[in-house]
C-alpha positions in Angstrom: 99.1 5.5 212.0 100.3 6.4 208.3 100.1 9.6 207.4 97.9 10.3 204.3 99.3 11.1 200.8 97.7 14.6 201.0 96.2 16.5 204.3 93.5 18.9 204.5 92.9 21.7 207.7 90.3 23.3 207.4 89.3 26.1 209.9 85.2 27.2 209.8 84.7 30.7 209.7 82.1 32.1 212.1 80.0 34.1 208.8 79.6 30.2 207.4 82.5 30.4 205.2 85.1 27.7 204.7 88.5 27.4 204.0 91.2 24.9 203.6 95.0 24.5 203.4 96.7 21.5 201.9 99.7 20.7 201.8 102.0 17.9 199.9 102.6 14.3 200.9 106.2 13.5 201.9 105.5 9.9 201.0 107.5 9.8 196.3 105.4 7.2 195.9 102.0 8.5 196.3 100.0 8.7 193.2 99.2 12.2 193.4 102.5 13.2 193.2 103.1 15.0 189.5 106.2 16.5 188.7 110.0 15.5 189.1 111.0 14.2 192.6 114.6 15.4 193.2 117.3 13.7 193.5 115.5 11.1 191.4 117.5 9.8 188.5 116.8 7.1 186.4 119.0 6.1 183.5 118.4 5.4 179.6 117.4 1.7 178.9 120.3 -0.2 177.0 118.7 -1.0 172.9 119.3 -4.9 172.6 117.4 -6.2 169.5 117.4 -5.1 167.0 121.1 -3.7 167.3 121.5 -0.4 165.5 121.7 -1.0 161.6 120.3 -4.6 162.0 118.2 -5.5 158.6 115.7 -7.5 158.4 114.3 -10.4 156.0 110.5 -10.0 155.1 109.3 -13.6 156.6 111.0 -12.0 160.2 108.1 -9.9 160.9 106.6 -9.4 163.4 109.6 -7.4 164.9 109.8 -7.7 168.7 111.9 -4.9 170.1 114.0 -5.8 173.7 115.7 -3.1 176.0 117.6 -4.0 178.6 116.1 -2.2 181.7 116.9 1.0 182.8 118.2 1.6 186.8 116.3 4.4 189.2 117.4 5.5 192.5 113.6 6.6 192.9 111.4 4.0 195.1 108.5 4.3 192.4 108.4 1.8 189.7 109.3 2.1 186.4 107.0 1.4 183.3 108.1 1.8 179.5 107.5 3.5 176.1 108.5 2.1 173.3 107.6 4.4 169.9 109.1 3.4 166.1 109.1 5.8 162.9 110.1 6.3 159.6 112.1 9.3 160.5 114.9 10.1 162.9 113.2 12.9 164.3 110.0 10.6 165.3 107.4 12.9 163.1 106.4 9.7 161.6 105.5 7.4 164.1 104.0 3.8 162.5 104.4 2.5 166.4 103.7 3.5 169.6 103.2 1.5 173.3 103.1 3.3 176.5 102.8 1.7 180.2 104.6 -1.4 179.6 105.5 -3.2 182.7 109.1 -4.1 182.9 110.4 -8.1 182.0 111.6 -10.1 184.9 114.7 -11.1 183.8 116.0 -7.7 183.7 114.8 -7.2 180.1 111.7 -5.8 178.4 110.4 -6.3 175.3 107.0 -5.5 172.7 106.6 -7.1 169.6 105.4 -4.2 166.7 103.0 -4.5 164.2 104.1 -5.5 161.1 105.9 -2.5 158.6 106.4 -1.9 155.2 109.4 -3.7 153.9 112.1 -2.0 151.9 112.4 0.9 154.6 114.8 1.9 157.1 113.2 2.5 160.6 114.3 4.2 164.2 113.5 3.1 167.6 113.2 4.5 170.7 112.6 4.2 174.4 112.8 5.5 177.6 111.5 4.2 181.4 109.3 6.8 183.7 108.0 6.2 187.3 104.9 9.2 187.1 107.2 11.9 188.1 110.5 11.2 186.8 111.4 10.3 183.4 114.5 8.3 182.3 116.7 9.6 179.1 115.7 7.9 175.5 117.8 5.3 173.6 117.7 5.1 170.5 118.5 2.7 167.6 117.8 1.9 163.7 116.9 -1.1 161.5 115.8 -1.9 158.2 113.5 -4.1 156.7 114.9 -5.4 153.3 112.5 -5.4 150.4 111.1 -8.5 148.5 114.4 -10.7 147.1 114.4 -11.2 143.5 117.3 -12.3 141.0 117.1 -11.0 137.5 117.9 -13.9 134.7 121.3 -14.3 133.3 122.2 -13.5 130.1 123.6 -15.5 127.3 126.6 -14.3 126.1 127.8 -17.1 123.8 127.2 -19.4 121.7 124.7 -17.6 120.5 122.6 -17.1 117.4 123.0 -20.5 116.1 126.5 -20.2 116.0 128.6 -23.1 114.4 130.9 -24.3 117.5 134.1 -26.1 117.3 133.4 -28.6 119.5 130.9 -31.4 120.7 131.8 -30.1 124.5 131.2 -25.9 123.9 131.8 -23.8 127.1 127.7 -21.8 127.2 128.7 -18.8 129.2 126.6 -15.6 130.6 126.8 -12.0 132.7 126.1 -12.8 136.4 122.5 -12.5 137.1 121.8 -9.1 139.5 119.7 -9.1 142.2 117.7 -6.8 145.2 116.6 -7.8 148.9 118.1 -10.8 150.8 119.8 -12.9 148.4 122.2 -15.3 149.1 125.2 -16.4 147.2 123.8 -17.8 143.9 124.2 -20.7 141.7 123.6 -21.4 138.2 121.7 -24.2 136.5 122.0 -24.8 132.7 120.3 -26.8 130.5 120.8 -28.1 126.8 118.4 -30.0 124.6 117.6 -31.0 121.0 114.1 -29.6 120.8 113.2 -25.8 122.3 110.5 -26.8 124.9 113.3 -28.5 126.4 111.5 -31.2 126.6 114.0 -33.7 125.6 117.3 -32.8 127.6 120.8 -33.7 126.4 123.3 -32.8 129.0 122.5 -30.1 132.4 124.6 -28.9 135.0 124.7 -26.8 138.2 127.8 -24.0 138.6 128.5 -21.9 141.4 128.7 -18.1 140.3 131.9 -17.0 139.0 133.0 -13.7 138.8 131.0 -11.3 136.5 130.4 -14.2 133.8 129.7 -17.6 134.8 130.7 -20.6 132.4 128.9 -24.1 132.1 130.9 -26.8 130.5 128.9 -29.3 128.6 129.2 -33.2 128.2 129.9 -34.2 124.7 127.2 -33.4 122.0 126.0 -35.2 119.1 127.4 -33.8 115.8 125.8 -32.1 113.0 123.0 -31.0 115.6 121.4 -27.7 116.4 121.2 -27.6 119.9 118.9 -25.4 122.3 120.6 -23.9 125.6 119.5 -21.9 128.6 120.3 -20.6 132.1 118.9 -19.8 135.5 120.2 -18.5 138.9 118.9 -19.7 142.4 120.2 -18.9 145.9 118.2 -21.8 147.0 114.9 -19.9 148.2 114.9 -17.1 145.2 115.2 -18.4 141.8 115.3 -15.7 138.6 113.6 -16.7 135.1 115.0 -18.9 132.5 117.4 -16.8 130.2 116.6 -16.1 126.6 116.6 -19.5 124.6 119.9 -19.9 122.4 120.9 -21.8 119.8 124.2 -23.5 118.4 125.3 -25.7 115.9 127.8 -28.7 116.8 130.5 -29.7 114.7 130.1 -32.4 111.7 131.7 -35.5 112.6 135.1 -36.0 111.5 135.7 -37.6 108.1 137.2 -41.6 108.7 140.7 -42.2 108.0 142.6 -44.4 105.6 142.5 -47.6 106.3 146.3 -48.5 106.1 148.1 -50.9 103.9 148.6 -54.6 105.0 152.2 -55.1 106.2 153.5 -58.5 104.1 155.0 -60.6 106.6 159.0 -60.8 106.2 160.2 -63.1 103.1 157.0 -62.9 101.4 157.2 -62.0 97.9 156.3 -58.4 96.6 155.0 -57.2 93.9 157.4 -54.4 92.0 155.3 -52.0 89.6 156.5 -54.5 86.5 153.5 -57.0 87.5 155.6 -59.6 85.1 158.3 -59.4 87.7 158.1 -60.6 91.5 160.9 -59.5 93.9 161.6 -60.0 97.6 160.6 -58.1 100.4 
């Protein structure tokens, strides 16, 4: 017969008066065992997502958090806490889940609620059996804040500027930027009227370096000409630019039509009109 977890003598007094001795199971995994079981060791779990200094876009949340398990020499089974906080030293916690039963496939994982984005965060957690518990690992991550892209701006022509040519280079500063942003690409547009509504020539130019320069297809002359630029990484696009303005060159003056060539042994005439020569 198995012995019971905890075993109770007790002796009756011949005044009425009872007493009892216990004395504490042998068996670690009884439930009424409290307090560390020596010679019970059981390690730190490994952090596996998110890796330490892994950042985060807004549309990942929820954030699921995965260990891989910890190892016990103990025969009592291990459960988890996982905790998350705004500080290092965990006085801030935002997360907290106790008495997780470990994953099958040698991994365990919670997903959090969802956090404040533009923050850095810490991680933690650490396996127990009810007596013994396991050394914490810890990691960090952060969640980036909301991407935007400022708008570009115009650096020339400008001011309704007279340019030299019916194919002016528009240029402008590099558009800045916070959050996820990708690498960015400019779009420009030119047209006769300023609602843009009647486009003459557009064009899309990857970023160059500090000032980005747009090219345009020949213009018509003697015209003012509106302009504007925009940046996009594809998924965050900044404002249009300030509107500009530029003046294209007038068209060049026709030239000469040249003299007719007499054909050879046709007669000339010299600057005496009375007189006719050879040519």
């Amino acid at each position: 017969m198995r012995s019971p977890s905890l075993r109770v003598v007790c002796t009756l007094l011949a005044l009425g008066l009872g007493a009892c001795q216990t004395s504490k199971s042998s068996n670690p995994t009884a439930p009424t065992v409290a307090g560390p079981i020596p010679g019970v060791n059981i390690s730190s779990p490994t952090p596996l997502e998110p890796a330490q200094g892994f950042k985060f876009k807004e549309s990942e949340q929820p954030i699921r958090l995965v260990i891989q398990n910890a190892v016990t020499n103990g025969v009592r089974p291990l459960t988890y806490t996982f905790e998350v906080a705004s500080d290092s030293a965990f006085t801030t916690k935002v997360f907290s889940r106790s008495a997780v039963e470990p994953g099958a496939d040698n991994k365990t994982s919670v997903q959090i609620d969802r956090l404040d984005i533009g923050r850095s965060y810490f991680w933690r957690a650490w396996a127990a059996d009810g007596a013994n518990t396991g050394a914490i690992a810890t990691a960090g991550f952060e969640i980036f804040p909301k991407p935007a892209v400022t708008a570009p701006g115009p650096v020339s022509p400008i001011n309704n500027e007279a340019v030299s040519s019916t194919t002016p280079a528009l240029r402008v500063t590099n558009a800045t930027f916070v959050g996820p942003v990708g690498g960015l690409a400019y779009e420009f547009q030119v047209a006769s009227d300023q609602a843009f509504s009647r486009l003459v020539t557009a064009g899309i130019v990857n970023e160059g370096g500090g000032q980005t320069t747009f090219t345009s297809t020949a213009l018509p002359n003697s015209a003012t000409m509106f302009w504007r630029a925009r940046a996009t990484d594809g998924q965050t696009t900044s404002a249009w630019s300030t509107t500009q303005t530029f003046r294209t060159p007038a068209a060049p003056a026709p030239s000469p039509s040249p003299s007719p060539t007499p054909a050879p042994g046709a007669p000339c005439v010299s600057s005496n009109p009375q007189k006719i020569i050879e040519c």
